[in-house]
C-alpha positions as CSV (number, residue, x, y, z in Angstrom):
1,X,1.0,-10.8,7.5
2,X,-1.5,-12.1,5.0
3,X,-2.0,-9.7,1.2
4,X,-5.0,-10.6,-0.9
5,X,-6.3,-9.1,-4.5
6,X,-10.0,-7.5,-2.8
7,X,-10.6,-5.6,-5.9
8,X,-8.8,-8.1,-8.9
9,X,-10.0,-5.1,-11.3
10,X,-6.6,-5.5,-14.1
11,X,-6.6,-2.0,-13.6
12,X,-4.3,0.0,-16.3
13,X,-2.9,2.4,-14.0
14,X,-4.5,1.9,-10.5
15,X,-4.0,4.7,-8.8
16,X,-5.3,7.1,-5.6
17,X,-6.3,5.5,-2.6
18,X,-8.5,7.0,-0.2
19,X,-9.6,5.8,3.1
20,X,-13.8,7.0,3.4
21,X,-14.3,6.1,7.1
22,X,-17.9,7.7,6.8
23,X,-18.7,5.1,4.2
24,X,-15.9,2.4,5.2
25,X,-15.1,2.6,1.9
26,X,-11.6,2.8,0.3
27,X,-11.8,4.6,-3.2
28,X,-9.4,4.1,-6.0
29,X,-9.1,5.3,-9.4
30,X,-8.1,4.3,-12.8
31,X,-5.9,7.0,-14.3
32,X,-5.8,5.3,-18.0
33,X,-8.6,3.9,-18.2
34,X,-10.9,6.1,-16.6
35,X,-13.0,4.8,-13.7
36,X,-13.7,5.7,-9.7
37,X,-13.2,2.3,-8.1
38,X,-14.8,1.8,-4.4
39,X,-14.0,-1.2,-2.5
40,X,-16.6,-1.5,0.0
41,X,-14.6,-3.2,3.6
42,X,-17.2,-4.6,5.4
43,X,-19.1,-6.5,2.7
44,X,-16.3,-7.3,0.0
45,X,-18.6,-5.2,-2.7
46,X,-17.1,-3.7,-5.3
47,X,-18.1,-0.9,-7.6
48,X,-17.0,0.7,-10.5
49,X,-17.8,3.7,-12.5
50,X,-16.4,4.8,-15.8
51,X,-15.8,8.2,-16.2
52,X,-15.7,10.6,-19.5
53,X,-12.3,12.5,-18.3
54,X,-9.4,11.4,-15.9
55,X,-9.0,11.7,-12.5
56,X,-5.5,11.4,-10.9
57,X,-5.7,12.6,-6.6
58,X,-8.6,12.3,-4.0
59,X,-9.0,13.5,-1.2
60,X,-12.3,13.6,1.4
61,X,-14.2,16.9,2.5
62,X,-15.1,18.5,5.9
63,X,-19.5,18.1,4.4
64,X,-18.9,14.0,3.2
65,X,-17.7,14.5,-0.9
66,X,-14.9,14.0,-2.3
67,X,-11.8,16.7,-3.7
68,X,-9.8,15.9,-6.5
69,X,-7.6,16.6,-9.4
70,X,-7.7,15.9,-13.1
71,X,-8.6,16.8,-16.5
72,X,-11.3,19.5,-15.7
73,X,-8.6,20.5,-12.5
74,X,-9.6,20.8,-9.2
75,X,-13.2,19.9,-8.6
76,X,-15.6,18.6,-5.9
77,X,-17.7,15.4,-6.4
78,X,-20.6,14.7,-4.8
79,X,-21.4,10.9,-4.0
80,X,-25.2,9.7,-4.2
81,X,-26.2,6.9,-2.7
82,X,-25.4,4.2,-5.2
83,X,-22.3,5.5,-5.0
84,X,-22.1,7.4,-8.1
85,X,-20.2,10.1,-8.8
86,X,-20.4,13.6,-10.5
87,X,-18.8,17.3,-10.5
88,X,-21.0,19.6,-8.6
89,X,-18.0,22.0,-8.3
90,X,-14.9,23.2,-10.3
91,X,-13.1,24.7,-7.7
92,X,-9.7,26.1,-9.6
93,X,-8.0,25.3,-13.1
94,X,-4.2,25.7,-13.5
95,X,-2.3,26.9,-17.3
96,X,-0.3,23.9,-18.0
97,X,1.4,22.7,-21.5
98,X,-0.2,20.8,-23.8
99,X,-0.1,16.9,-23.1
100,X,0.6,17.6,-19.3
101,X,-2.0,15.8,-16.6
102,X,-2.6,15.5,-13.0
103,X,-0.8,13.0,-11.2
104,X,-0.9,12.2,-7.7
105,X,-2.2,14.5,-4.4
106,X,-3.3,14.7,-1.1
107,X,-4.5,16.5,1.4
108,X,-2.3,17.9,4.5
109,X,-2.5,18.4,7.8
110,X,-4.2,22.4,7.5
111,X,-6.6,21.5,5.0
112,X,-5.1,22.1,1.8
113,X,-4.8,20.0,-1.2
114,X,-1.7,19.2,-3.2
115,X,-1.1,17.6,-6.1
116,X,1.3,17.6,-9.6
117,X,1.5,17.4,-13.2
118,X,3.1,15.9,-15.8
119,X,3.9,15.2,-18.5
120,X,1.7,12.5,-20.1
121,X,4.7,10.9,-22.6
122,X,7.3,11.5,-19.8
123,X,9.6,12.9,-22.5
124,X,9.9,15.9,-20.6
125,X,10.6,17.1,-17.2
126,X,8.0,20.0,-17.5
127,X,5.6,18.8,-14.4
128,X,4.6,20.9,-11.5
129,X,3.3,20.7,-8.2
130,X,0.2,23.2,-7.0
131,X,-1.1,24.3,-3.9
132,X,-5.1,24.0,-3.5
133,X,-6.4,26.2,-0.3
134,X,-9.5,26.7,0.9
135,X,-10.5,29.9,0.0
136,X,-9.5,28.0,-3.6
137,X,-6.6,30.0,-4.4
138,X,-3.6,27.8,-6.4
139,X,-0.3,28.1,-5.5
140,X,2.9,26.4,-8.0
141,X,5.4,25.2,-5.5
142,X,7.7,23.4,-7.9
143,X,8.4,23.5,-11.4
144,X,10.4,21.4,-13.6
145,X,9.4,17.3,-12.5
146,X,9.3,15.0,-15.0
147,X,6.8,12.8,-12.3
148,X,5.7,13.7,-9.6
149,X,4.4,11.7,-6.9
150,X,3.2,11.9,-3.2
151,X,3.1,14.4,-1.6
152,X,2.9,12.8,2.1
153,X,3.7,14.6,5.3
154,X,4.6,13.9,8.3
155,X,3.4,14.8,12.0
156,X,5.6,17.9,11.6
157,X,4.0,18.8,8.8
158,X,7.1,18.5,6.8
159,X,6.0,17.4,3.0
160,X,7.6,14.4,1.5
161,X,7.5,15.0,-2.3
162,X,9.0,12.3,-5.1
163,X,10.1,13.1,-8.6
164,X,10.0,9.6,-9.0
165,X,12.0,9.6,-13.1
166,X,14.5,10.7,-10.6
167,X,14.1,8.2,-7.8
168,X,14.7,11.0,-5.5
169,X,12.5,11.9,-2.5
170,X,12.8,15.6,-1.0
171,X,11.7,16.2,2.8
172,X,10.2,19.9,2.4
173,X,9.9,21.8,5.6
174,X,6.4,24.5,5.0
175,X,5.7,27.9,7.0
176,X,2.0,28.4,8.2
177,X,0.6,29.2,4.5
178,X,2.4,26.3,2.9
179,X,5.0,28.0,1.6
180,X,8.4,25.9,1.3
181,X,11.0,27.2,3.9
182,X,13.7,24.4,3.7
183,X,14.4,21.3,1.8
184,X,16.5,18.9,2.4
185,X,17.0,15.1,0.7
186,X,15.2,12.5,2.4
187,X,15.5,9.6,0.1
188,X,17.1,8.3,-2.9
189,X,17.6,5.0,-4.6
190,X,19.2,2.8,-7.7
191,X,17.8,1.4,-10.7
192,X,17.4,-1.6,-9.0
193,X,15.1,-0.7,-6.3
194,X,12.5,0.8,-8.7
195,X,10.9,4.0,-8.9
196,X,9.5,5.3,-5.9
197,X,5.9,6.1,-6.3
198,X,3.0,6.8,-4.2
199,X,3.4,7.3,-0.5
200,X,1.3,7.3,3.0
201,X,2.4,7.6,6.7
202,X,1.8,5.5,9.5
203,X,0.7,5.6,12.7
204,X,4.7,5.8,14.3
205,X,5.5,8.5,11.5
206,X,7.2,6.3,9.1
207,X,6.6,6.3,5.8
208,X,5.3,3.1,3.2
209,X,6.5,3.9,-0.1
210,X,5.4,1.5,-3.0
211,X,7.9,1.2,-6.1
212,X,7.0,0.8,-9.4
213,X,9.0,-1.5,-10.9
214,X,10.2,-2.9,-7.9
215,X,7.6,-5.8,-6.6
216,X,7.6,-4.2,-3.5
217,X,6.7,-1.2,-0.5
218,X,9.5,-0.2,1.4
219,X,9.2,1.6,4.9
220,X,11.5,4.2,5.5
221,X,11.9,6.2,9.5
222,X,11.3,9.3,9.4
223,X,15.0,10.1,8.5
224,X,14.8,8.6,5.6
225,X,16.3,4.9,6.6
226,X,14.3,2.1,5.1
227,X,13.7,-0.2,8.1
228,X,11.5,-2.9,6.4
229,X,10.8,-3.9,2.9
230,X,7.4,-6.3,1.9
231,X,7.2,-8.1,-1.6
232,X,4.2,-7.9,-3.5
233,X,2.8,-10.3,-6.1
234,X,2.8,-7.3,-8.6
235,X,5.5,-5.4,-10.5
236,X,3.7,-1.5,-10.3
237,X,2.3,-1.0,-7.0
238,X,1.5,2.7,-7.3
239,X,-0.3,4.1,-4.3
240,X,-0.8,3.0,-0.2
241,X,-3.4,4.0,1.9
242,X,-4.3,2.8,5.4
243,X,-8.1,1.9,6.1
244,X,-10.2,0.0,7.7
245,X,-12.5,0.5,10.8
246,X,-9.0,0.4,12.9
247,X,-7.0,1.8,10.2
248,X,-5.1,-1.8,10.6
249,X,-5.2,-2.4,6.6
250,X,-2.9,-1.4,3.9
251,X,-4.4,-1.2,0.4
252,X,-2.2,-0.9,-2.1
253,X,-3.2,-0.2,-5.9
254,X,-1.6,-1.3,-9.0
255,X,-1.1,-1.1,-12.8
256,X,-1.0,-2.9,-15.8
257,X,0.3,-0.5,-18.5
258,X,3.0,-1.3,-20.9
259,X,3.4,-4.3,-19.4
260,X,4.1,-7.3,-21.5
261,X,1.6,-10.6,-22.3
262,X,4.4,-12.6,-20.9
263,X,4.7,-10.0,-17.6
264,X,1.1,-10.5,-17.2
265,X,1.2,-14.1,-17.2
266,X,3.5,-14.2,-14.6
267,X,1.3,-11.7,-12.3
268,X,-2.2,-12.4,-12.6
269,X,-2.8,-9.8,-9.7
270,X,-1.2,-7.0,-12.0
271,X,-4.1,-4.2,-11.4
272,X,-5.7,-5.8,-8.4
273,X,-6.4,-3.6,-5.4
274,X,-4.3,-5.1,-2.6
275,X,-5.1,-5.4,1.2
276,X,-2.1,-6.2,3.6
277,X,-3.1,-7.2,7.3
278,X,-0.6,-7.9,10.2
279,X,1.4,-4.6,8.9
280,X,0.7,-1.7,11.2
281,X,-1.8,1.0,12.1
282,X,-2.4,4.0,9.8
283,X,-3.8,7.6,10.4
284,X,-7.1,9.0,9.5
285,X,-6.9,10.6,6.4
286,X,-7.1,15.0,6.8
287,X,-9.9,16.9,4.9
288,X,-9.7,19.5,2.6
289,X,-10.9,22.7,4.9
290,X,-12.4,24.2,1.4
């Protein structure tokens, strides 16, 4: 297994990676300092655009553009040829308190997009997760998380959902309209693990988990048993994504915030994008149906 910084952007809160196999791009954002990142596989080439509100979640389309969620709420960006990006769609807005953002999303297996909110300060568990469909009605599934991360879901289509203040993963079994039928706990772990933050699923249904705080992804079975555990040169990974032409690379984003000058000096990769090769095999990334 061999992990190298492709993207050594010092990115303040790296976040949302997306696999483009259309492009054979993997995109990434920059929650805090607000960008649209796009690592480009084949050729090493890396571009960035600065943006003039966050985004937190992407997700790819069934026409080639992107879905995501932030500031202006759920939208749909179109990609030119240089790779720049702009709104061409807002496709829903949700009522949320004051100092509340998105945080992370994805799509699912039926097409529909989910992501939360938070609370920016994290002083308050007042966070929610929401239900994009494609006829671009939202749904509020959950109330009451202070940070919400994921979702992921499995080949079952059960949804794997952190409150990561918590360090608690629930396993959340849906019926056909995405409803929550069941929930169960699937994961939870100590101070000393980290928190548990972004989340993708691998080709044999387990699940990568990177911790914040913890220097490390952890790869638990689909029961919830952590079977393997990789260190990584940075102490906030945030979010994994599989990509590549043979889906045989895990990226990994990361982030810099809050962290001290002497923390930094110890991880010059803080922020990087990170590739891991020799891992495992991924899946292809589902598209919003909208």
């Amino acid at each position: 297994m061999i992990i190298t910084a492709v993207s050594p952007a010092g990115a303040t809160l790296g976040e949302g990676a997306l696999w483009d196999p259309d492009r054979e791009i993997l995109w990434w954002i920059d929650i805090k300092a607000p960008a649209l990142h796009a690592h480009h596989v084949a050729s090493g080439a890396n571009h960035r655009q600065s943006l003039p509100f966050r985004l937190t979640a992407l997700g790819l389309t069934q026409d080639g553009m992107l879905v995501a969620s932030g500031d202006p709420g759920f939208v749909r960006l179109s990609i030119a040829d240089d790779l720049s990006v702009s709104v061409c769609d807002i496709l829903a807005t949700v009522d949320e308190p004051a100092g509340n953002r998105f945080n992370d999303g994805k799509v699912d297996g039926a097409g529909r997009f989910w992501a939360g909110t938070m609370d920016d300060a994290e002083a308050a568990a007042r966070g929610s997760l929401y239900r994009l469909d494609p006829d671009g009605s939202v749904t509020r599934v959950r109330s009451g998380m202070m940070v919400p991360n994921g979702p992921t879901f499995l080949a079952d289509g059960t949804m794997l959902v952190t409150d990561s203040a918590a360090r608690h993963i629930a396993a959340v079994t849906l019926d056909a309209s995405g409803n929550p039928v069941t929930e169960r706990p699937f994961a939870a772990f100590t101070p000393e693990q980290g928190y548990p933050d972004g989340m993708t699923v691998d080709a044999e249904d387990h699940v990568w988990i990177a911790f914040w705080d913890g220097w490390c992804l952890r790869r638990p079975s689909p029961e919830g048993r952590i079977v393997r555990e990789i260190p990584l040169p940075v102490q906030r990974p945030t979010c994994p994504a599989f990509g590549g032409r043979d889906l045989d690379r895990l990226y990994v984003t990361s982030a810099t915030v809050s962290l001290t000058p002497g923390a930094l000096a110890r991880q010059p990769l803080a922020g990087a994008l990170l590739c891991l090769t020799g891992v495992t095999t991924g899946r292809s990334p589902t598209r919003f149906a909208g």
